[in-house]
Each structure stands twice: as C-alpha cells, then as structure tokens.
C-alpha positions in Angstrom: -14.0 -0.1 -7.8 -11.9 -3.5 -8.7 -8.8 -1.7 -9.1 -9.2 -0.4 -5.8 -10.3 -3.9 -4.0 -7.2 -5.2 -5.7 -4.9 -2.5 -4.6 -6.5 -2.6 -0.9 -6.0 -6.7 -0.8 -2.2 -5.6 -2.8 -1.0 -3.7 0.0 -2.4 -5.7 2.8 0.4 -8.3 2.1 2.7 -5.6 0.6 3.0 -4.2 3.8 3.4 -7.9 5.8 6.0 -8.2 3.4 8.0 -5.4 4.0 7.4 -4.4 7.6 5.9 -8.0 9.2 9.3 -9.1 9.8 9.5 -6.3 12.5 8.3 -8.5 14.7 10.3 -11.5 14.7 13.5 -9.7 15.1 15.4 -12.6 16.8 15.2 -14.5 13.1 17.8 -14.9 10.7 17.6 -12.2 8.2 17.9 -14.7 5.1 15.3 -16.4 6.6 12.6 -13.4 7.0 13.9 -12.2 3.2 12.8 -15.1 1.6 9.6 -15.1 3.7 9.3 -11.9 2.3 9.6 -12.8 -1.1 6.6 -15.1 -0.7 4.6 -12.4 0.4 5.4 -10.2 -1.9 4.5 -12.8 -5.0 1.3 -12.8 -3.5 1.0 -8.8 -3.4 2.2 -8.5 -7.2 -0.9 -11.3 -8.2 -3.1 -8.4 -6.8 -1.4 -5.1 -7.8 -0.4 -6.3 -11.2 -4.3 -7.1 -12.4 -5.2 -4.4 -10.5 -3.4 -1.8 -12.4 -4.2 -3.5 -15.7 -8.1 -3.3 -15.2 -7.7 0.5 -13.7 -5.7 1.4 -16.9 -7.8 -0.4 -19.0 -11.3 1.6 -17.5 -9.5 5.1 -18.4 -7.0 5.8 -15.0 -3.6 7.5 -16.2 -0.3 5.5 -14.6 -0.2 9.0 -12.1 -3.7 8.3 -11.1 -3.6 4.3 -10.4 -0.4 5.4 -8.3 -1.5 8.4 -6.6 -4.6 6.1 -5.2 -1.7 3.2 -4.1 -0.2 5.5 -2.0 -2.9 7.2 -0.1 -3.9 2.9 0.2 -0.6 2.2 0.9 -0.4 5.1 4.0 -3.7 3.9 5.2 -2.9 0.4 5.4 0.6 0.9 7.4 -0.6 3.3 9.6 -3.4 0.2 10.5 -0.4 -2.3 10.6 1.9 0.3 12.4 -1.0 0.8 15.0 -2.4 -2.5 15.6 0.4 -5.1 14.6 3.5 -2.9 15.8 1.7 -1.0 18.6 2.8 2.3 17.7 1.2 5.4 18.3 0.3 8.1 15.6 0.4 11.3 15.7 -0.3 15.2 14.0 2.9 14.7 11.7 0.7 11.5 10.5 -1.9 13.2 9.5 -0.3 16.3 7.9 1.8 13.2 5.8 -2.0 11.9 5.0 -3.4 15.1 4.0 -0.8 16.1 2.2 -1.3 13.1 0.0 -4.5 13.5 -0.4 -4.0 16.6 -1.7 -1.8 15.6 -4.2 -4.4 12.8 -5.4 -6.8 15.8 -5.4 -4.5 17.0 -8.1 -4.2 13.9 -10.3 -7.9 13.3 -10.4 -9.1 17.2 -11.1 -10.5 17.3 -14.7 -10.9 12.9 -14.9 -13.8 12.3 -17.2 
C-alpha cells in the first residue's frame, strides 16, 4: 500500500505542477515554469521512493505504471473539477474504464 500512498501524494503535486498554472494565466510564463519546477522536485521525492519500494515488493515497471495512471486520471479529473471548475462527462469515464481495463491486464496472473 506505500507505493500507492506515495504515488497518490506524487501526483497531487504532479498535477499542481503541470496544470496549477491554469489559473494564474495573467503571469509571466518564466515565472509559472520555474514555479513549476519546484513542484515538480517535490512530486519526484514521492514518485521516485514510491516506485523503488513497489518494485522492490514484487510490482513489474508495467504494473507500478499502469497504477500511476489510473492515480494520475483520478487525481486530474478531482483538480479539473474542483480547482478548474470543469465539468465531466461520458467520454471521461469511457477514458477511466478503459484504463482500468488495461490495469486489469497488467495485474492478471500477479502472485
């Protein structure tokens, strides 16, 4: 479950990182890249551990990726909901499903 705390907490401020600038259009764009930057340093202190312990407790690279992504979709469609007031909709959650199909894949047979 670490790996996946870490990956959650990971693409919390992956996602502030790459889509939190959205909102403060009006700023220079140097100035929101390097902000992202920042961010993002934080992000890779949790995604970096978080994919050595999930490796290291038997996850292939396809399944410790497979598992960011369906984290990574659920966390921007939270961030694209709440902090960019979009709306989502059925293409959304075919998108979702059909990740989590695939991550149905990459886990079938894991001992």
């Amino acid at each position: 479950m670490t790996p996946l705390f870490l990956l959650v907490a990971s693409n919390l401020f992956m996602t502030a990182a790459w889509y939190g600038h959205l909102k403060f259009t009006d700023t220079r764009l140097w100035i929101v890249i390097l902000a992202s930057w920042g961010i993002a340093l934080v992000e890779y202190c949790f995604a970096v551990p978080a994919n050595r312990i999930g490796y290291l407790h038997g996850w292939s690279a396809g399944q410790l990726k497979i598992a960011q992504e369906i984290i990574t979709l659920l966390v921007f469609a939270g961030f694209a909901v709440l902090v960019l007031g979009e709306q989502m909709g059925w293409r959304h959650l075919g998108a979702f499903a059909c990740m989590v199909g695939a991550a149905c894949f990459m886990f079938l047979g894991r001992t």
